[in-house]
C-alpha positions as CSV (number, residue, x, y, z in Angstrom):
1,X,87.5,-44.5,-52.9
2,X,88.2,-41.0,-51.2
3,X,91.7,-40.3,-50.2
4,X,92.9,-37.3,-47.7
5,X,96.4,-35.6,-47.4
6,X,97.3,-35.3,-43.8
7,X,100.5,-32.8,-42.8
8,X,101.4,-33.6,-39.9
9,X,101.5,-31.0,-36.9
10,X,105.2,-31.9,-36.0
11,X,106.3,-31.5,-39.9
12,X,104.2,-27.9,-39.4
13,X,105.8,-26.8,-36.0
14,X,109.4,-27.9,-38.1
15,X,108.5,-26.0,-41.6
16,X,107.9,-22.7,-39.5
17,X,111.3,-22.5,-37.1
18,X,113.8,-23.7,-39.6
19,X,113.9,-23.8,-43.7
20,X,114.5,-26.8,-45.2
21,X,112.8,-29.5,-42.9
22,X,111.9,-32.5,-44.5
23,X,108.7,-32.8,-45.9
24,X,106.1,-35.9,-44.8
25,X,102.7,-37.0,-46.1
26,X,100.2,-39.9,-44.6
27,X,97.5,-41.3,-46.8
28,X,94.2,-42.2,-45.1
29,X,91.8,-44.4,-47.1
30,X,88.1,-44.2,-47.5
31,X,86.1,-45.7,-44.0
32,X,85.5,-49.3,-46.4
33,X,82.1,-49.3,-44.5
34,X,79.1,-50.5,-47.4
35,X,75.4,-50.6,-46.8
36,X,73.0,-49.2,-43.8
37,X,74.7,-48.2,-40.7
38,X,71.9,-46.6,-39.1
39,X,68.4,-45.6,-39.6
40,X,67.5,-41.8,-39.0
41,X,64.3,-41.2,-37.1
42,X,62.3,-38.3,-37.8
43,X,59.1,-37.4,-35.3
44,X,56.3,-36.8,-37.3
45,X,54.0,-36.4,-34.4
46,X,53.4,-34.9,-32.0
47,X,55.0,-31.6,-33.8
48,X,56.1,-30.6,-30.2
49,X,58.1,-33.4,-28.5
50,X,57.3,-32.2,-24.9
51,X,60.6,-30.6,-22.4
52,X,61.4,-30.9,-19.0
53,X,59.4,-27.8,-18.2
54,X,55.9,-28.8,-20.5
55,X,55.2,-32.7,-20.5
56,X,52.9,-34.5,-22.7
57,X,49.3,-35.4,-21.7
58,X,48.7,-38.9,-20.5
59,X,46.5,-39.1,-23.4
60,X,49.2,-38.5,-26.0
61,X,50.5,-42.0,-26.6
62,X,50.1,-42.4,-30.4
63,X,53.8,-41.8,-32.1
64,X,54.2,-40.9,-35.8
65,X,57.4,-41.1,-37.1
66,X,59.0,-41.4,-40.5
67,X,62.2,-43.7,-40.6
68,X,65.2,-43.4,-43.6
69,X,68.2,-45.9,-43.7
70,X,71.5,-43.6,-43.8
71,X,74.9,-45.1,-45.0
72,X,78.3,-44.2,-43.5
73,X,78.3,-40.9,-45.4
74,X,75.1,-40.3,-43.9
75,X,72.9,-41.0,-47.5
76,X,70.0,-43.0,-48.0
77,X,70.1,-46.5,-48.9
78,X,67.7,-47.4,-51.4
79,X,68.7,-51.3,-51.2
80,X,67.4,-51.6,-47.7
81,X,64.6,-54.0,-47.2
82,X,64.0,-55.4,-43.3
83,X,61.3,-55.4,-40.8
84,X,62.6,-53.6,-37.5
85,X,61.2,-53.7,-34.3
86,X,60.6,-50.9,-32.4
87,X,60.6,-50.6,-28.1
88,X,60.3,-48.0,-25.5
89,X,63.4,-46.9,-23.4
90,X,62.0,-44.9,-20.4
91,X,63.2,-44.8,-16.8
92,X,66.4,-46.9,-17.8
93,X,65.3,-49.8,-19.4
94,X,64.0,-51.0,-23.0
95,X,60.2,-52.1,-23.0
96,X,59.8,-54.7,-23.6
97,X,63.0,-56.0,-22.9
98,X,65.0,-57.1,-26.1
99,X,64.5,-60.8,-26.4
100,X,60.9,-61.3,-25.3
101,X,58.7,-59.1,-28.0
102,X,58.6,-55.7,-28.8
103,X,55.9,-53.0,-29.0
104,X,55.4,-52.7,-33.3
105,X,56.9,-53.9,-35.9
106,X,57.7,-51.4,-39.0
107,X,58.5,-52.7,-43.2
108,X,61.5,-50.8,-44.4
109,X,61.2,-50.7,-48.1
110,X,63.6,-49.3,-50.8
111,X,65.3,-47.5,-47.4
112,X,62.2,-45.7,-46.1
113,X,58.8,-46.2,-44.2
114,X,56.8,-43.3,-44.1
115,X,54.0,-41.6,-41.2
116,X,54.9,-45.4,-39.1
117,X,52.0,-45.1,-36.1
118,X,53.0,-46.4,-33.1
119,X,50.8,-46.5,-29.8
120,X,52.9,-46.5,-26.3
121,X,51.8,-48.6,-23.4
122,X,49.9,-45.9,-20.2
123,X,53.3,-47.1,-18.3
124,X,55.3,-44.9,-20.5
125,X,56.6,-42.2,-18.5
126,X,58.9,-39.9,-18.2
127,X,61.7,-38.6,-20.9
128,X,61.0,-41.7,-23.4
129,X,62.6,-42.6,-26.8
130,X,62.0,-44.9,-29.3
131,X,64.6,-47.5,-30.0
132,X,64.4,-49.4,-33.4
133,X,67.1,-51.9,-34.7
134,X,66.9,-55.1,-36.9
135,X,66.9,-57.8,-34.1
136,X,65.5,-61.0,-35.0
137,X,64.0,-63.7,-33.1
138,X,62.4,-63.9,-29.8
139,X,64.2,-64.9,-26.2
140,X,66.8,-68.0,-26.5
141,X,66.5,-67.4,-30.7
142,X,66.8,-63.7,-30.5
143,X,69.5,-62.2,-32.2
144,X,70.6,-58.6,-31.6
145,X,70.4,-56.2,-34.2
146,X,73.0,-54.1,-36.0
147,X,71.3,-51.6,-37.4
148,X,69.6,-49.0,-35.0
149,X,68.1,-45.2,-34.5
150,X,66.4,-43.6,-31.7
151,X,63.9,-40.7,-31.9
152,X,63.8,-37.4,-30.2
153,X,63.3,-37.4,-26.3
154,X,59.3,-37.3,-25.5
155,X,58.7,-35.9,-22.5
156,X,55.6,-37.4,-20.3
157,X,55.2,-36.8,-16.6
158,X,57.3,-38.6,-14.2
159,X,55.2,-41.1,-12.3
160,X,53.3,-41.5,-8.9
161,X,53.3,-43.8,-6.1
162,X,50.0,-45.0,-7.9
163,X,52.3,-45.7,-10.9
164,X,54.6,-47.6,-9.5
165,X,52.1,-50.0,-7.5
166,X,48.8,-51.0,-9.9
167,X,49.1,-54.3,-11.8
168,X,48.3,-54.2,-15.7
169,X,45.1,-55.9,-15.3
170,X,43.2,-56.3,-12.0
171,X,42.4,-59.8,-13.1
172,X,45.6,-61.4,-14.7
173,X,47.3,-64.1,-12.7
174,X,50.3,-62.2,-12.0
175,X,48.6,-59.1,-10.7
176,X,49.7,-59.8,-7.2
177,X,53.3,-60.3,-8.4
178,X,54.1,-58.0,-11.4
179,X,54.0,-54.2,-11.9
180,X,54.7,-52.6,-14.9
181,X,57.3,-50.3,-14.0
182,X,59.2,-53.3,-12.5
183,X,63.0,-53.3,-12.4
184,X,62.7,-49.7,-13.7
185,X,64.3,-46.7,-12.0
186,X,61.7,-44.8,-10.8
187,X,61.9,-41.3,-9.1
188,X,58.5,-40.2,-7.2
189,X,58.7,-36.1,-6.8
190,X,55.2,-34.9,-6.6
191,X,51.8,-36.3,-5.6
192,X,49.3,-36.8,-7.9
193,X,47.1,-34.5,-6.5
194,X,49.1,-31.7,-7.0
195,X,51.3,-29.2,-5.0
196,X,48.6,-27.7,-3.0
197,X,46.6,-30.3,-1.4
198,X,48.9,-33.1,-2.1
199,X,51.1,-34.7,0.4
200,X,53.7,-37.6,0.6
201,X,53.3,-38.7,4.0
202,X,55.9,-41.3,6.0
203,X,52.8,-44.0,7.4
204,X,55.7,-46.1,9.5
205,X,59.1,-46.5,9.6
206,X,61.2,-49.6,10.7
207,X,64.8,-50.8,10.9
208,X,65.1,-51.3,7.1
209,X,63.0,-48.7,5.6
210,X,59.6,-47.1,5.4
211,X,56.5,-46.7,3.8
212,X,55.0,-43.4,1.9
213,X,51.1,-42.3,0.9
214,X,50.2,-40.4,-1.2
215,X,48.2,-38.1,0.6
216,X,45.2,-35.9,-0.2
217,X,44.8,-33.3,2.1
218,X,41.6,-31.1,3.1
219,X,43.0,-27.8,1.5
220,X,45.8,-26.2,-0.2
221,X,48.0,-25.7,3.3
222,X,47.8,-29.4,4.0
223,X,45.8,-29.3,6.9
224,X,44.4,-32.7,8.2
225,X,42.2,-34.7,7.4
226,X,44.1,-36.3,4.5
227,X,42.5,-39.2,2.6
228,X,44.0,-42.6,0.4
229,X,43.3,-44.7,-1.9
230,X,43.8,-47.9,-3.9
231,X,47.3,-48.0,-5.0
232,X,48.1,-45.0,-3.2
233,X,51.8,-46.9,-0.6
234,X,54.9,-47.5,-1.5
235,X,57.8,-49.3,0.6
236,X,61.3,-47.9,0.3
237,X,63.6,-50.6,1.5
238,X,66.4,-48.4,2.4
239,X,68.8,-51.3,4.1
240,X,68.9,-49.3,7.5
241,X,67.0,-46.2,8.9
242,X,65.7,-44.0,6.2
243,X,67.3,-40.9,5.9
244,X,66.3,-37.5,4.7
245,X,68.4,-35.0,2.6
246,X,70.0,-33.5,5.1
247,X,70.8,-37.4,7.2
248,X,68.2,-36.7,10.0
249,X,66.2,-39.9,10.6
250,X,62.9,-40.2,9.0
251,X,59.6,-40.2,11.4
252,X,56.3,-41.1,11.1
253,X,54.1,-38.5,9.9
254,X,56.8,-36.5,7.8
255,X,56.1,-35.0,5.0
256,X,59.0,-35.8,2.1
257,X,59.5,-34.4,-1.1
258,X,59.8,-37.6,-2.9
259,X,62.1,-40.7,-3.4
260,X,64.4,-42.4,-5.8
261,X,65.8,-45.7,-7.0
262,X,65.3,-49.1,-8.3
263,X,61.9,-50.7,-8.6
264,X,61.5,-54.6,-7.8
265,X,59.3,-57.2,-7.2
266,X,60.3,-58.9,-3.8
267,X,57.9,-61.8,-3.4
268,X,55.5,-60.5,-5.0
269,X,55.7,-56.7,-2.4
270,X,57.0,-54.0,-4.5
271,X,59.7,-52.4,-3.5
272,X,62.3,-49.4,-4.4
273,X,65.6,-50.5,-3.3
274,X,69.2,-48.3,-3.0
275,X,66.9,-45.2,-2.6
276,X,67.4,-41.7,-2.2
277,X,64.8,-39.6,0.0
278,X,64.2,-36.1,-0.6
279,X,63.4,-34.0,2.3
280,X,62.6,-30.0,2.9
281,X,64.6,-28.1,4.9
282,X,63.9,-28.5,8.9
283,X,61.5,-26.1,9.9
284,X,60.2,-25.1,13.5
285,X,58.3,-22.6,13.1
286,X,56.1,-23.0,16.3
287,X,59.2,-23.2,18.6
288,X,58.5,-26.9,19.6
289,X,60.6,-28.1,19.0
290,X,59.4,-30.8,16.6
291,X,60.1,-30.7,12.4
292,X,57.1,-28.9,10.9
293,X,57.1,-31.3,7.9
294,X,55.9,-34.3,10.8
295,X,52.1,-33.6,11.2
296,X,50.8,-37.4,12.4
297,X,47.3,-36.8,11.5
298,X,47.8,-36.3,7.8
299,X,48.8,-40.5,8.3
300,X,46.5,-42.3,6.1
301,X,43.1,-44.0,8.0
302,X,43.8,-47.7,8.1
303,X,41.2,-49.2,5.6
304,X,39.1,-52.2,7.4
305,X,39.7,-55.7,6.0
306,X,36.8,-57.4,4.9
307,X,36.8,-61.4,5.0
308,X,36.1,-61.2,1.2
309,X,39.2,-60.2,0.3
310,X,40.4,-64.2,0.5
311,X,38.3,-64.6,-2.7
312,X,39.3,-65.5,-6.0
313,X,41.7,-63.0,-8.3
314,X,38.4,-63.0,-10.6
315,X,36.1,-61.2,-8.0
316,X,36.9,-57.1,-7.5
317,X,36.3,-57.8,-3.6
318,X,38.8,-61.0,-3.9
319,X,42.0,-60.8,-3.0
320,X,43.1,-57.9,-5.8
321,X,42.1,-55.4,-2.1
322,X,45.1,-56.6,-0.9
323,X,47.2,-55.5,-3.8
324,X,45.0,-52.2,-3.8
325,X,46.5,-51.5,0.2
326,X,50.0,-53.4,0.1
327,X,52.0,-51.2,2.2
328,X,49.5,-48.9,3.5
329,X,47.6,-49.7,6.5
330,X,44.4,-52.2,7.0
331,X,42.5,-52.9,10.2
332,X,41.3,-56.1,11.4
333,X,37.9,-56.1,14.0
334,X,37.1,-59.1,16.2
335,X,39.5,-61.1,14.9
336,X,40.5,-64.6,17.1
337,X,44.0,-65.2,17.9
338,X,45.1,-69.0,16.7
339,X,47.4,-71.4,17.9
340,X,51.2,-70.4,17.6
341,X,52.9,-72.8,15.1
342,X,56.2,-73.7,13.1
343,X,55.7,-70.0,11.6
344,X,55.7,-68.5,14.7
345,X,59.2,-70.5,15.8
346,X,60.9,-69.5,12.6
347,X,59.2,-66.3,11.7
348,X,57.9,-64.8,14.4
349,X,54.3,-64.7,13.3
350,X,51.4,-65.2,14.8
351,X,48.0,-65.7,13.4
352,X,45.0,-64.0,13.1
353,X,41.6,-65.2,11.8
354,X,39.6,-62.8,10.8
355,X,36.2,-64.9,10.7
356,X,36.6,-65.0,14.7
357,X,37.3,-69.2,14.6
358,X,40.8,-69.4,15.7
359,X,41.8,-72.8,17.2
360,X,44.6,-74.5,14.4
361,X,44.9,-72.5,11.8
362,X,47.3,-74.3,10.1
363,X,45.3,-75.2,7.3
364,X,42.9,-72.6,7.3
365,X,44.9,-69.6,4.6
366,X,42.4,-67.3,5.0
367,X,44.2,-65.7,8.3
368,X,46.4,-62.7,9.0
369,X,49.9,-63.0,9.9
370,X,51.3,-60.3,12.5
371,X,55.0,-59.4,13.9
372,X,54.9,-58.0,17.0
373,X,58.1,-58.6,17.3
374,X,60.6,-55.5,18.2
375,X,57.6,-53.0,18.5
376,X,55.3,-54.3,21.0
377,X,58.1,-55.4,23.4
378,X,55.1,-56.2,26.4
379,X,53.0,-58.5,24.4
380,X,53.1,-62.0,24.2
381,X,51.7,-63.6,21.2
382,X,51.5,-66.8,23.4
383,X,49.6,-65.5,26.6
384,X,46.6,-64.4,24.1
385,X,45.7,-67.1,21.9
386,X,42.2,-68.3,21.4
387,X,40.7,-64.6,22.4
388,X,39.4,-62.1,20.1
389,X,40.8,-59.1,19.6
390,X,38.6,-55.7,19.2
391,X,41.2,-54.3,16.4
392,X,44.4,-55.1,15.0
393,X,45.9,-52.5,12.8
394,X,49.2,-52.8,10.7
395,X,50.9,-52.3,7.8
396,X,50.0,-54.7,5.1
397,X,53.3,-56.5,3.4
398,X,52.3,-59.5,1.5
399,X,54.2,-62.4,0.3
400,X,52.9,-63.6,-3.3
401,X,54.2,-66.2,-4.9
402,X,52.4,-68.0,-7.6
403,X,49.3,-69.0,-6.1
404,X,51.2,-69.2,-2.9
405,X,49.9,-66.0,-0.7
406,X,50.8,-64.7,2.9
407,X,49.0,-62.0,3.7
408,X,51.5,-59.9,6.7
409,X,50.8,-57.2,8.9
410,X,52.8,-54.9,11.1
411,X,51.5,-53.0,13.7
412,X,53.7,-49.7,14.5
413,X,53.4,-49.6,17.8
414,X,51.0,-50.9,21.1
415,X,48.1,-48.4,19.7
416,X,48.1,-50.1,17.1
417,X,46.2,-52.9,19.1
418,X,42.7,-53.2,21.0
419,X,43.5,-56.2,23.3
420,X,40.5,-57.7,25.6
């Protein structure tokens, strides 16, 4: 057992002002602490880790690492002998989360495991390390572990809107529901088609929020037209009207520098909740007095519904489209006004079926809901029911739950509607 003299300061400050102080000693014993206390983490590969300044390629998602068992004096353990489990902790959180699985498992044997290969999910993003420890057990029989070590920070690129909104699999059951950055904090900064030509554009505002596109814009000054795709809106909930950096109110048709906060699943529409919004500095350069950064035809095209979409998950022009355009804008053509119901009295909404039948809709699912409400003060849902309307346009904000779907639209404003 190691032992330390310790003089103390005050016998020090006393020995040098005045001879013949009294003397003192304190005796500190060894730490007591026996066996593995952590496990060092050494990256194998890739030789260069990635910094803020030079991210990894999306293609880079095989790990090598070598992992040692160190004592409390910082020593290898040769008695340690225990599978570990190994997880991802990017953007905040552990994936997957501690009690429901883990990405690999790695044998620790006589204190070491040597050149471990480990392959990170495509939703790793941003600085990432690896987190191993010696739980054991999985969700209510989990136990969490003692012994842990993370690796070096690995830098991959921060994500896109188109990140944050595709499912996992097309075709799973929870693809309407689930993202897999999901309760992560998420910070959009850039589009994913680059600096030049790319563009996140404001497509509507409302009392609570907004919604962004990712925008991909004829050439490298941004000039209109600017085109969307699949997976390409976002909704930022921001609890009353968005703001910009500077506290100016957000428009349609701005141009931002990105967003940040939490990402959640609200009935199945993703959301990024307690955000912040980044915003240039107001420009007006052409004395208009209107923000340079709000150009309304870089606005996506709203994408035409088709009455395929209410197909089965299975099919790819089921109902994965609406997934593909939630919060970004769809149009309706010819479709018949039904009959207001309970939905209407509690919610609000009125109904729209696209296949031109109308009448009860009540048990017909494969309809439209729209709120009109608050934006097109002069129409009432009530004075056109049964006619068909040339085009309905809105933003698309479902409600998924389960195999329970609602598919919502809101129109931003009266030209948003063709009425007969």
């Amino acid at each position: 057992m190691k032992r330390s003299i310790f003089w103390p300061l005050g016998w020090l400050l006393a020995a040098g002002s005045a001879a013949g102080g009294a003397a003192g000693c304190t005796e500190h014993r060894g730490h007591g602490l026996e066996g593995t206390q952590s496990i060092e983490v050494t990256l194998v590969s890739p030789a260069n880790p990635g910094s803020i300044d030079q991210r990894l390629p999306d293609t880079q998602r095989t790990i090598v690492v070598n992992l040692a068992a160190k004592d409390a004096d910082n020593e290898l353990d040769p008695t340690f002998t225990k599978e570990l489990k190994v997880y991802a902790q990017f953007l905040g959180t552990l994936t997957p989360e501690l009690p429901t699985g883990q990405l690999a498992t790695i044998q620790m044997k006589d204190g070491v495991a040597m050149n471990q290969s480990i392959t990170l999910p495509a939703s790793v993003l941003g600085p990432t390390t690896l987190w191993i420890d010696d739980g054991e057990g999985l969700n209510s029989e989990y136990v969490p572990g003692r012994i842990a070590g993370a690796s070096p920070a690995l830098w991959f690129r921060d994500p896109f809107i188109r990140d944050l909104q595709t499912p996992r699999d097309e075709m799973a059951l929870d693809a309407l529901s689930v993202t897999p950055l999901q309760n992560k904090q998420v910070a959009v900064r850039a589009s994913r088609h680059g600096p030049l030509r790319g563009r996140l554009v404001i497509s509507s505002v409302f009392a609570q929020g907004y919604t962004v596109s990712d925008m991909l814009c004829a050439d490298e000054t941004g000039r209109p037209p600017c085109t969307a795709q699949a997976y390409d809106h976002a909704m930022v909930f921001t609890f009353s009207a968005g703001r910009g950096s500077d506290g100016h109110v957000l428009a349609e048709g701005e141009a931002i520098d990105g967003f940040a906060g939490g990402l959640s699943e609200f009935n199945g529409l993703t959301e990024v909740g307690f955000p912040r919004t980044f915003t240039p500095p107001y420009e007006d350069k052409d004395g208009d007095g209107v923000n340079d950064a709000i150009v309304r035809a870089r606005e996506p095209a709203p994408v035409l519904l088709d009455v395929g979409w209410f197909g089965p998950l299975s099919s790819p022009n089921g109902r994965i489209n609406f997934e593909r355009n939630e919060a970004g804008p769809i149009e309706i053509r010819n479709g018949t006004v039904c009959q207001l119901d309970k939905d209407y009295l509690t919610y609000r909404q009125w109904k729209l079926d696209p296949a031109g039948v109308g009448g009860d809709c009540s048990q017909n699912s494969n309809v439209i809901n729209v709120i009109t409400t608050g934006v097109v003060t002069s129409l009432d849902p009530a004075a056109i029911v049964g006619k068909t309307l040339p085009k309905v346009v809105g933003i698309l904000r479902p409600v998924s739950i389960g195999s329970f779907n609602v598919w919502i639209i809101y129109p931003r404003g009266a030209g948003d509607l063709v009425l007969p």
